[in-house]
Each structure stands twice: as structure tokens, then as C-alpha cells.
Phi, psi and omega in degrees: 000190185259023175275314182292127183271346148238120188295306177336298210289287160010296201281319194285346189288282193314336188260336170277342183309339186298314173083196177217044165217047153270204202314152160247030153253142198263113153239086151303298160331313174301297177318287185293350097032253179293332193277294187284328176303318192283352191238028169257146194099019193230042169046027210288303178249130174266191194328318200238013178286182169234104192254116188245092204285173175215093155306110195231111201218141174244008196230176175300117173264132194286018200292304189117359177274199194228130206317280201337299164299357200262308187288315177314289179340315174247355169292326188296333179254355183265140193258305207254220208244138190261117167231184174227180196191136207215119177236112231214164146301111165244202172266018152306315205272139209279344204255356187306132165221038167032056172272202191284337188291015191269349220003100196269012171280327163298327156303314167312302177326303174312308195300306188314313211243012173078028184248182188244173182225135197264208167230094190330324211244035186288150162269325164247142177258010168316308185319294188292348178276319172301320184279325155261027118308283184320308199270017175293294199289334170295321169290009223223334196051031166252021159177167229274147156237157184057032218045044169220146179277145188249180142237156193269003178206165214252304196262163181204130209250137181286132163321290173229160174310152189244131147305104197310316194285015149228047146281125165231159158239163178178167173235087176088241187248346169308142160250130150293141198270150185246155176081006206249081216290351183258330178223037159204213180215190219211148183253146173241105195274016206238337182227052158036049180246150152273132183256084176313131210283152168288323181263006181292155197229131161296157184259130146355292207263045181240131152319154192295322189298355201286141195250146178263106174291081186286106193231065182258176177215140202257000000 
């Protein structure tokens, strides 16, 4: 959280303390779960985040759910956007023989949730962290894709009802256009959401920090 002061040391304490003489069945699924489940109602992740789960597997996994439902299932508990990113048995791999080990539930996961699925037997995983990075910040809208600056989400749900005829929106200095279904936005008055246009484009020349500004009266 944002009380640790160094995450790093924090993350290798933890990942070397693990050994090798626990369980040898992979719940991975299970684990993440009970981790997020124990933490709901506690703001642990926000609204407008990215919980980028990164899976690193040489076996199946045995929790017994079933992707889809798994993805409903913690999408439901996540407010912001869930993906999954999968480091696998594949045919890159020299012992692969497209057995139980290969773990194809974690390729689902990826596929399902728009993430990527790598190769356990990479020597090196910079390469592959760096790719999911970039693609953190693109979904993230922190940078630009395809030269376009983005927002990380289509819909934005109000606190309160709004006198519709004084909402405005903008980024910085930019005004967002109301009524404009592809490249501004739509009052959904039925679920108190602002709908953002699919082709809308952030302006550029906005500094990184500029925050999307939401303005009405009630």
C-alpha cells in the first residue's frame, strides 16, 4: 500500500521466503480469490485502476473453476479494469509435449481479458514485462496509442444525479462535446452514467497529470 516504503525489497522478501516445500498443487485461482474477496469494501483498488494480474506457471491449474465464470466472478469484485497476462508451458518450451502441463486455463484467462501469454522458458522476462507495461499505460491512457491519446474506460457512473443541462466534461482545457456518440459524450440517465464516444480523442499538448474533469450541479 502506500505506507511501504520500498516495494521492491518488500516483493523479493516475499517471493524468496516462498521455498519449495509447499503444496505441489497449482491454486493459483483459488489464492487470488481469497486475497481479493478478503479485501472487499476496503477500497484496496480503485475505481479507475488496472489490476494486471501476471501469472508465472509450469503446471495446470487445479483450483476446479471455470474461466469465464472466474473472469465474471472477480470482475465483479474488481471496480476497475481486470486483466490477466500468462507466462506458460508452451511449444517454445524444449520439455513441452503438449501435455496437462501446458496451462491452457491461464491462456484463457489472457485471451478472455485482452492480455498476453508468454513463454516460461524465456531466459530472460524483461522484454516480456516491458510489453505489459506499455500495455498498462495504454489501457490506462498514459500513453499515446496508435498516436492517440485515449481514456481507459467507455462509461463513468455519477456520485449524484445531475441537473443534466448543467454537466459538462473536459480534460484540462479541452471540452468534451455532449451529444457527439463517437467522439464525445451521452447521458445515460437510467444507470446516472456519463458514455463516452468510442473514437473520442484526448488532446496531446495536455500535460501528463491532466485529470478528466466531470462538472454539474444538483
Amino acid at each position: 500500500d502506500q505506507n511501504t516504503t520500498d516495494p521492491v525489497a518488500s516483493f523479493n522478501q516475499m517471493v524468496g521466503s516462498l521455498g519449495t516445500n509447499g503444496s505441489a498443487t497449482e491454486l493459483v485461482l483459488k489464492s487470488l480469490d481469497q486475497f481479493i474477496s478478503a479485501r472487499e469494501g476496503q477500497k484496496f483498488i480503485r475505481n479507475i485502476s488496472l489490476l494486471n494480474v501476471v501469472i508465472v506457471s509450469d503446471e495446470e491449474e487445479q483450483s476446479g473453476f471455470v474461466t469465464m465464470d472466474y473472469v465474471n466472478r472477480l470482475s465483479a469484485q474488481v471496480p476497475g479494469q481486470l486483466v490477466f497476462n500468462s507466462l506458460v508451458n508452451n511449444e517454445s518450451c524444449d520439455q513441452w509435449n503438449g501435455g496437462p502441463d501446458k496451462g491452457v486455463i491461464y491462456e484463457e484467462l489472457a485471451k478472455l481479458t485482452a492480455g498476453g501469454v508468454f513463454s516460461i522458458c524465456e531466459e530472460d522476462y524483461s522484454s516480456i514485462f516491458e510489453n505489459i507495461t506499455n500495455s498498462m499505460q495504454t489501457r490506462l491512457g498514459q500513453r499515446q496509442d496508435n498516436g492517440k491519446r485515449i481514456l481507459p474506460f467507455q462509461s463513468l457512473e455519477l456520485g449524484y444525479f445531475p441537473i443534466i443541462e448543467t454537466l459538462k466534461v473536459s480534460f484540462g482545457s479541452q471540452v468534451i462535446p455532449f451529444g457527439f456518440l463517437y467522439k464525445g459524450w451521452t447521458y445515460d440517465s437510467i444507470n446516472n452514467a456519463i458514455i463516452f464516444g468510442r473514437d473520442l480523442e484526448l488532446d496531446q499538448n495536455q500535460p501528463e497529470d491532466t485529470k478528466l474533469t466531470i462538472k454539474f450541479d444538483i
